[in-house]
Structures are given as structure tokens and as C-alpha cells.
Biopython code that builds the backbone (N, CA, C, O; Angstrom):
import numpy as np
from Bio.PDB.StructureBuilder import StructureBuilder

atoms = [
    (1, "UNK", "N", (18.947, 5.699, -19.354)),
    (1, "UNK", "CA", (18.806, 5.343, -17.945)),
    (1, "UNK", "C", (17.457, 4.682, -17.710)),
    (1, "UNK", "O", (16.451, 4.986, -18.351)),
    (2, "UNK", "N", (17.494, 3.779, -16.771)),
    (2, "UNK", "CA", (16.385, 2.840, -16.642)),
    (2, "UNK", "C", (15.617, 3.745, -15.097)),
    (2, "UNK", "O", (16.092, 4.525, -14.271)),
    (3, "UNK", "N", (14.167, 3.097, -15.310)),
    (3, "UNK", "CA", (13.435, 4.466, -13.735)),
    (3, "UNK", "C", (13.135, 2.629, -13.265)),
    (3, "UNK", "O", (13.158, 1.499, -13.751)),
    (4, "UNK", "N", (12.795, 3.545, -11.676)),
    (4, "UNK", "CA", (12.111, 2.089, -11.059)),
    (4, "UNK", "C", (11.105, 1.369, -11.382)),
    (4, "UNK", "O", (10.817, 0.191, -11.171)),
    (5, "UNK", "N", (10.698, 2.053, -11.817)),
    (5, "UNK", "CA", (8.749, 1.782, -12.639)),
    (5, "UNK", "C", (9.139, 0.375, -13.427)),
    (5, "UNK", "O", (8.601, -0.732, -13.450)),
    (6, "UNK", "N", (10.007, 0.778, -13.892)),
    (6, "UNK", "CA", (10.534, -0.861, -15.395)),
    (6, "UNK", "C", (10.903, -1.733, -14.530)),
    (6, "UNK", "O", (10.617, -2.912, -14.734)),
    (7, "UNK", "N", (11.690, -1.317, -13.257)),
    (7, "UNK", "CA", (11.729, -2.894, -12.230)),
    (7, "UNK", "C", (10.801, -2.956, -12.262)),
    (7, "UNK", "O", (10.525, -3.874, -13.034)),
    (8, "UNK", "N", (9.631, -2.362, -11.731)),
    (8, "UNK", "CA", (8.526, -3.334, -10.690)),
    (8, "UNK", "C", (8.894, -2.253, -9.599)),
    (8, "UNK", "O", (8.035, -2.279, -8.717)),
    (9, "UNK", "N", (9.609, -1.566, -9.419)),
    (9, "UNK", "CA", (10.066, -1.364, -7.774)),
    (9, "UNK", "C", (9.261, 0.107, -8.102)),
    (9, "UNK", "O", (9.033, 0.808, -9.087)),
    (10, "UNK", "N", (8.895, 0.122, -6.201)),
    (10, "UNK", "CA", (7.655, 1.542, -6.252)),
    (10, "UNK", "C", (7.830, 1.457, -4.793)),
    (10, "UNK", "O", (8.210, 0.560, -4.040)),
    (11, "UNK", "N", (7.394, 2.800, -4.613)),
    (11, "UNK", "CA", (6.642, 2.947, -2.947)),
    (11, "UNK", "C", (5.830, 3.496, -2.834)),
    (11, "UNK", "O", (5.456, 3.927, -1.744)),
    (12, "UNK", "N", (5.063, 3.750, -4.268)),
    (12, "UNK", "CA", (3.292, 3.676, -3.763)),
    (12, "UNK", "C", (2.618, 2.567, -2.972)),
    (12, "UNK", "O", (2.486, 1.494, -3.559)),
    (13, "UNK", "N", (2.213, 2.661, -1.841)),
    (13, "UNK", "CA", (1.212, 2.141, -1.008)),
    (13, "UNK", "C", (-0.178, 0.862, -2.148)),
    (13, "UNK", "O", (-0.496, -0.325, -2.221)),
    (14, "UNK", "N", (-0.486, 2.057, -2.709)),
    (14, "UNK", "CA", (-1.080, 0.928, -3.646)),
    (14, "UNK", "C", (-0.616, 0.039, -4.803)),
    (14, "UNK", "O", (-1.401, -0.718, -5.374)),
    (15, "UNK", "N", (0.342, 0.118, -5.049)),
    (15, "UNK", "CA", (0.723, -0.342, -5.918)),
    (15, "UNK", "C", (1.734, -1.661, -5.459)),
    (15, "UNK", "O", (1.878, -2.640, -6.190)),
    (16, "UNK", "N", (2.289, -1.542, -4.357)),
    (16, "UNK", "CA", (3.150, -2.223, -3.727)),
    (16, "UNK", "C", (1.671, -3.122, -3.297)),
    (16, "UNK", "O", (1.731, -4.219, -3.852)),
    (17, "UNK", "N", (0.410, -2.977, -2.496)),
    (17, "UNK", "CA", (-0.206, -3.947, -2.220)),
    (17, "UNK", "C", (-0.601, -4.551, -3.771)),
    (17, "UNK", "O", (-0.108, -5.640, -4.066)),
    (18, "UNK", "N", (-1.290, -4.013, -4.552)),
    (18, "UNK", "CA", (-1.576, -5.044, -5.340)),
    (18, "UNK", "C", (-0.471, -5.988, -6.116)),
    (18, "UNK", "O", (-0.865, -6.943, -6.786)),
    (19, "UNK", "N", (0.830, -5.701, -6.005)),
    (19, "UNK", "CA", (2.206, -6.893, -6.569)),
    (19, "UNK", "C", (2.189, -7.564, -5.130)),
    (19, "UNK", "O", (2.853, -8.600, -5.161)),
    (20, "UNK", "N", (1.672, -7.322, -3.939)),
    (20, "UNK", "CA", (1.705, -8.407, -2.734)),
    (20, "UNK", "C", (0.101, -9.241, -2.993)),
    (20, "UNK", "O", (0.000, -10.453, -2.801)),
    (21, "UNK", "N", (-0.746, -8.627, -3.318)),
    (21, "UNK", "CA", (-2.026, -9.465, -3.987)),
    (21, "UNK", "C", (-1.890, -10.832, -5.282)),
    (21, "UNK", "O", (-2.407, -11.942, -5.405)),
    (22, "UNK", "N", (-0.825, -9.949, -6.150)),
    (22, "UNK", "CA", (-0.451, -10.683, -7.256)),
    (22, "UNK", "C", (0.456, -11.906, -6.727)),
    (22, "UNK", "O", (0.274, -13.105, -6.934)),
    (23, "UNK", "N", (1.443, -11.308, -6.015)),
    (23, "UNK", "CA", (2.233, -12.339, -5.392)),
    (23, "UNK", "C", (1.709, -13.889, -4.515)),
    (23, "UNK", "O", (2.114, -15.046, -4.409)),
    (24, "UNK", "N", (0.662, -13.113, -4.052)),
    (24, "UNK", "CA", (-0.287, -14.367, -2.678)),
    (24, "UNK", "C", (-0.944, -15.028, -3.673)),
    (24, "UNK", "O", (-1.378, -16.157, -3.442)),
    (25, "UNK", "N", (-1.183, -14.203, -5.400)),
    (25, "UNK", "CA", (-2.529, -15.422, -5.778)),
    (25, "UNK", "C", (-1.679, -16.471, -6.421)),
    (25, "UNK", "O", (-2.095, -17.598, -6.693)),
    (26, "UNK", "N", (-0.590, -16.084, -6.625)),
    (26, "UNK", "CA", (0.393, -16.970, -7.661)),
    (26, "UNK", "C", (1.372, -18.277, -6.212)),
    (26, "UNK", "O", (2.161, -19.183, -6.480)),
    (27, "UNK", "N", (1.022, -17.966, -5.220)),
    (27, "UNK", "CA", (1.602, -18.901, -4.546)),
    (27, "UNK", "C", (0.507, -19.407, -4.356)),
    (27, "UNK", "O", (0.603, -20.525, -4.862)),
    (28, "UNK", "N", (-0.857, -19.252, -3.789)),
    (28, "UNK", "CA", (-2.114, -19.955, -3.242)),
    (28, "UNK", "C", (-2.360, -20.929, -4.843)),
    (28, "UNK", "O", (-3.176, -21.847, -4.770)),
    (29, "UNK", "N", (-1.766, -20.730, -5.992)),
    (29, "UNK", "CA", (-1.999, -21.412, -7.445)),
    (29, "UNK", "C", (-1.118, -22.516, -7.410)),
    (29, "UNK", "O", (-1.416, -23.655, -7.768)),
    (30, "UNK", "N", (0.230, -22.061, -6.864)),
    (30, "UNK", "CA", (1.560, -23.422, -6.693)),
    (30, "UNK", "C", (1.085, -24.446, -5.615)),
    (30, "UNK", "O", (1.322, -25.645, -5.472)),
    (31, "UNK", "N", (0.240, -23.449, -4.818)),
    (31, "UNK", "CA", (0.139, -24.700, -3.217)),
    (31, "UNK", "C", (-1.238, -25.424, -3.676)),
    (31, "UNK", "O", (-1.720, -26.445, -3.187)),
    (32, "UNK", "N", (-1.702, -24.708, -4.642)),
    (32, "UNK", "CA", (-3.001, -25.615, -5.107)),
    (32, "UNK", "C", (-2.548, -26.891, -5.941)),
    (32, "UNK", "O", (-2.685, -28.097, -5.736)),
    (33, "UNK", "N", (-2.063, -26.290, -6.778)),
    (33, "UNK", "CA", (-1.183, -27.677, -8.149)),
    (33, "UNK", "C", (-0.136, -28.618, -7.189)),
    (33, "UNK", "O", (0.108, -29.793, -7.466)),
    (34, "UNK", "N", (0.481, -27.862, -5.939)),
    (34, "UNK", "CA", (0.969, -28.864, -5.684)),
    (34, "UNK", "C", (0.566, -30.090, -4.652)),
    (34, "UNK", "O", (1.146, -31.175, -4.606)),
    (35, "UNK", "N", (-0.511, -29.701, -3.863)),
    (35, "UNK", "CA", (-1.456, -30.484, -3.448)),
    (35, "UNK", "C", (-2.054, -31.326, -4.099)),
    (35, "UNK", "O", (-2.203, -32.375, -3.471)),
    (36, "UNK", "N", (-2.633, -31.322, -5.504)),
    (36, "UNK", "CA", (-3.254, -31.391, -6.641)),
    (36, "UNK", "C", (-2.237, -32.736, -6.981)),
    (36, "UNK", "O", (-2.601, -33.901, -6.824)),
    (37, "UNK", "N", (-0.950, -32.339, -7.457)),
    (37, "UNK", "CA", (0.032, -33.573, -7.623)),
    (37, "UNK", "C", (0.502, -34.724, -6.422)),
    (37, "UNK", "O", (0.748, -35.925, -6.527)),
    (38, "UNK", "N", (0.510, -33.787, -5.221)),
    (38, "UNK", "CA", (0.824, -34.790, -4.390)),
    (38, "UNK", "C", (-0.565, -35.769, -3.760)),
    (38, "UNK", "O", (-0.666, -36.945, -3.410)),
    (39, "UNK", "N", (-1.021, -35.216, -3.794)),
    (39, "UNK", "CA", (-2.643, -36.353, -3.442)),
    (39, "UNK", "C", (-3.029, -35.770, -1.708)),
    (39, "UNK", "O", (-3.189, -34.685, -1.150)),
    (40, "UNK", "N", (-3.051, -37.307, -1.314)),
    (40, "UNK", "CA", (-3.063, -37.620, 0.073)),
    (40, "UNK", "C", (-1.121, -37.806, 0.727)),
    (40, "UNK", "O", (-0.690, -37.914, 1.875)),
    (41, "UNK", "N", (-0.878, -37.795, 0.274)),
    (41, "UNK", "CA", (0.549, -36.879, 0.981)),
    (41, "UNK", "C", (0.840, -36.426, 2.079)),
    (41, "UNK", "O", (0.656, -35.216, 1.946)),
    (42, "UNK", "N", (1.165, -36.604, 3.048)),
    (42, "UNK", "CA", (1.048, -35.445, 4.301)),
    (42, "UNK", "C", (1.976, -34.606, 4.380)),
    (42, "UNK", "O", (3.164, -34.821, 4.138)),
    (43, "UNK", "N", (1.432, -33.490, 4.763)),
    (43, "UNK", "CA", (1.859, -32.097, 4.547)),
    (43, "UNK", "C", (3.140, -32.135, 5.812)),
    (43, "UNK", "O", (2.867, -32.389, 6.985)),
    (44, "UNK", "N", (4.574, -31.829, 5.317)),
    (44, "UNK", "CA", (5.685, -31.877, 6.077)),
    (44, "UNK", "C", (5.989, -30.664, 6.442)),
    (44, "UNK", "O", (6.386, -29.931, 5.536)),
    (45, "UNK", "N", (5.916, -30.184, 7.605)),
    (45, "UNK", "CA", (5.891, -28.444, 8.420)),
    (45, "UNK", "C", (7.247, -28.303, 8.586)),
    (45, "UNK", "O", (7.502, -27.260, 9.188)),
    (46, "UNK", "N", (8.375, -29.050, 8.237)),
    (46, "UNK", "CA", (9.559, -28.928, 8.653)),
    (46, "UNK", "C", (10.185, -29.790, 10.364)),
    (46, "UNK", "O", (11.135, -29.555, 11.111)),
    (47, "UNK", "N", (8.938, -30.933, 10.380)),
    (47, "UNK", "CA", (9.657, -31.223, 11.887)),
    (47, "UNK", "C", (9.817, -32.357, 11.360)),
    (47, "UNK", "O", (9.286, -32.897, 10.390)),
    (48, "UNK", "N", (10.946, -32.822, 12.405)),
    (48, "UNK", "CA", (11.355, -33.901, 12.593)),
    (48, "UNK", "C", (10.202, -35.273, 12.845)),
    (48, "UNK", "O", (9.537, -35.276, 13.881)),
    (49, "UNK", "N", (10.060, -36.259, 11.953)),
    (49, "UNK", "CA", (9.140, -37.282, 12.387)),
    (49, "UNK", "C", (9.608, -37.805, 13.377)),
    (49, "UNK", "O", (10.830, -37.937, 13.439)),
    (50, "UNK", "N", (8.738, -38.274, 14.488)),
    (50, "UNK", "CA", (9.068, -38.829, 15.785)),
    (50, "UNK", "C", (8.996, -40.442, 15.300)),
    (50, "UNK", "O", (9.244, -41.237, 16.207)),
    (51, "UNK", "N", (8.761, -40.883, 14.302)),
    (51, "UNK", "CA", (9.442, -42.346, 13.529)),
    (51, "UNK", "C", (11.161, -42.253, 13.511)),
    (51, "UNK", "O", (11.995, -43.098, 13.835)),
    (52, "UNK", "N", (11.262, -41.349, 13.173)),
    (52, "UNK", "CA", (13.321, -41.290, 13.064)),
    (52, "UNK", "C", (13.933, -40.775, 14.236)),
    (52, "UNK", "O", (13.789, -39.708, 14.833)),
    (53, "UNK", "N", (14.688, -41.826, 14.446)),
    (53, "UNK", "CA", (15.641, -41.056, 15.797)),
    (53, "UNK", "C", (17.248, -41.110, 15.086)),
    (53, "UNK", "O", (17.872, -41.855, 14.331)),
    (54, "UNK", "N", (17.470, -39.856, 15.823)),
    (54, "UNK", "CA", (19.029, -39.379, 15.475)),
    (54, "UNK", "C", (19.461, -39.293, 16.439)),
    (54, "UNK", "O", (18.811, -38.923, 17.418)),
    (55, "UNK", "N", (21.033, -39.694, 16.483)),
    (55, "UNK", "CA", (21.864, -40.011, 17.663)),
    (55, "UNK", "C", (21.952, -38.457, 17.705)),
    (55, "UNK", "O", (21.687, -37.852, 16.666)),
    (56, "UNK", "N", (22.421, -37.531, 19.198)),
    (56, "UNK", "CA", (22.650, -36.524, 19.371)),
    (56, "UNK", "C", (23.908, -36.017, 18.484)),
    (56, "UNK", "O", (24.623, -36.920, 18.050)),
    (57, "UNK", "N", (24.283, -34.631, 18.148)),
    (57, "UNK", "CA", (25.617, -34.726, 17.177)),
    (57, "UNK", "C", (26.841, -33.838, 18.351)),
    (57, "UNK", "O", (26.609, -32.948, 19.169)),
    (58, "UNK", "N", (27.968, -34.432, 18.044)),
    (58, "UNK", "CA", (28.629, -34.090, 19.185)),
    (58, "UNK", "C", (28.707, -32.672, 19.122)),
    (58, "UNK", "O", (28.500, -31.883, 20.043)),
    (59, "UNK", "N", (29.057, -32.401, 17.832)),
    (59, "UNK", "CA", (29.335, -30.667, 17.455)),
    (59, "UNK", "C", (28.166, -29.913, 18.272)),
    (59, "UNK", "O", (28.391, -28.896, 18.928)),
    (60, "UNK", "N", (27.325, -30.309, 18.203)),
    (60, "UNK", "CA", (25.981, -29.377, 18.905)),
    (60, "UNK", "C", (25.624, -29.508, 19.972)),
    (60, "UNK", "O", (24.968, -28.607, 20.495)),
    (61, "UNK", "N", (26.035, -31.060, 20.892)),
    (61, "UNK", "CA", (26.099, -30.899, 22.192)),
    (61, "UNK", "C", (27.765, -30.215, 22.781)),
    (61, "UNK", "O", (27.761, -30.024, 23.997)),
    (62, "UNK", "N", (28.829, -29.926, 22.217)),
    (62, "UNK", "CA", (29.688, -29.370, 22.627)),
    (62, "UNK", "C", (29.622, -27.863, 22.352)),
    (62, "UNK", "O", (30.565, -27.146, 22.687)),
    (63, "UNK", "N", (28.560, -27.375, 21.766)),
    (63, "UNK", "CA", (28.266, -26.054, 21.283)),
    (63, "UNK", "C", (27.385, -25.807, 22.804)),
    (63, "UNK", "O", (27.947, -25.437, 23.834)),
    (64, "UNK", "N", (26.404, -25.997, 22.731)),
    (64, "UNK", "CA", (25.541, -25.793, 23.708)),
    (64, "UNK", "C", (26.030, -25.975, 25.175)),
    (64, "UNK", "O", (25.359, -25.364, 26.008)),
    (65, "UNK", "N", (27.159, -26.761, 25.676)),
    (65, "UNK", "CA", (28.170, -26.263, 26.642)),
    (65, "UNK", "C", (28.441, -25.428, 26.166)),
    (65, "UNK", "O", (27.362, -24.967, 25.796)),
    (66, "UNK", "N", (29.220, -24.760, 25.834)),
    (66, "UNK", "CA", (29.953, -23.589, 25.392)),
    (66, "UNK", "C", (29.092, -22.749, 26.018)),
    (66, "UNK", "O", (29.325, -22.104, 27.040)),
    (67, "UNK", "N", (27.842, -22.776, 25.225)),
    (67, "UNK", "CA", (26.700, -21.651, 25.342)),
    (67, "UNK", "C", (26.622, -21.344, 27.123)),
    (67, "UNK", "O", (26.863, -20.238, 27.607)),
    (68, "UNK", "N", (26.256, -22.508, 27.895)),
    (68, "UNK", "CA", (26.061, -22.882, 28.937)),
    (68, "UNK", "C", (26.853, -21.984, 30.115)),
    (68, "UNK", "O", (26.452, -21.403, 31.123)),
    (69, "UNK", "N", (28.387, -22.182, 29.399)),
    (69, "UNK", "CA", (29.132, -21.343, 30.047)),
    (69, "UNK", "C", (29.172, -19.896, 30.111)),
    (69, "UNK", "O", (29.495, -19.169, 31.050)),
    (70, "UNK", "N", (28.766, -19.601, 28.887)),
    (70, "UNK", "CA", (29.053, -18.035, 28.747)),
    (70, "UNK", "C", (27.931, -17.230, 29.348)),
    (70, "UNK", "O", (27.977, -16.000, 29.333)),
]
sb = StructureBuilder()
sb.init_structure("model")
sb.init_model(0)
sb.init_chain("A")
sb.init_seg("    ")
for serial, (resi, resn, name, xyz) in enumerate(atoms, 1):
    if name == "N":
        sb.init_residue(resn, " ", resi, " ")
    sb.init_atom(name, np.array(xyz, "f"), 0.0, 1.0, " ", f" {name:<3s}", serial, name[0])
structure = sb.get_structure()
């Protein structure tokens, strides 16, 4: 039989922060290299550029009636 310890999995307090320590330095390392590769790049937050326009989509203005009604 396998214990949690061999996952990784715990609910010591300390031990759970330092795999969330380990975790933050190994992403702050990806967002470094990947900055690093992309240059001057601008950083995309997930919005929509106000350069592109999209026609409204019917599905989502006939959703949002819906909504409207209820």
C-alpha cells in the first residue's frame, strides 16, 4: 500500500507552504524564460484588442434575452 507522503499529498501546514513556495519559484522561472524568449512582446491579459472588432454573435445576444426575461 502506497501512504500520502509518496504523493506529495500532506496537511501539514508547513509542508504544504513550502510545495506552494516551490510551486511560485518554478512559475516566477517559466514567466522569467518566457519573457526572456518573447522580448518586447506585449504582455496579452486575456482582453480583447480594441484593433479587432467582432460582429455581435447571435447565440449570445439571444442568450442574454433569455436572461433578460427570467
Amino acid at each position: 500500500m502506497s501512504t500520502d507522503k509518496q504523493h506529495g499529498l500532506t496537511n501539514d501546514p508547513q509542508e504544504m507552504l513550502k510545495a506552494k513556495h516551490e510551486a511560485d519559484k518554478q512559475k516566477q522561472q517559466f514567466t522569467n524564460f518566457a519573457r526572456s524568449v518573447s522580448g518586447d512582446t506585449p504582455v496579452d491579459n486575456g482582453q480583447v484588442s480594441p484593433d479587432k472588432h467582432h460582429e455581435p454573435d447571435q447565440q449570445n445576444n439571444m442568450k442574454d434575452q433569455e436572461n433578460r426575461m427570467i
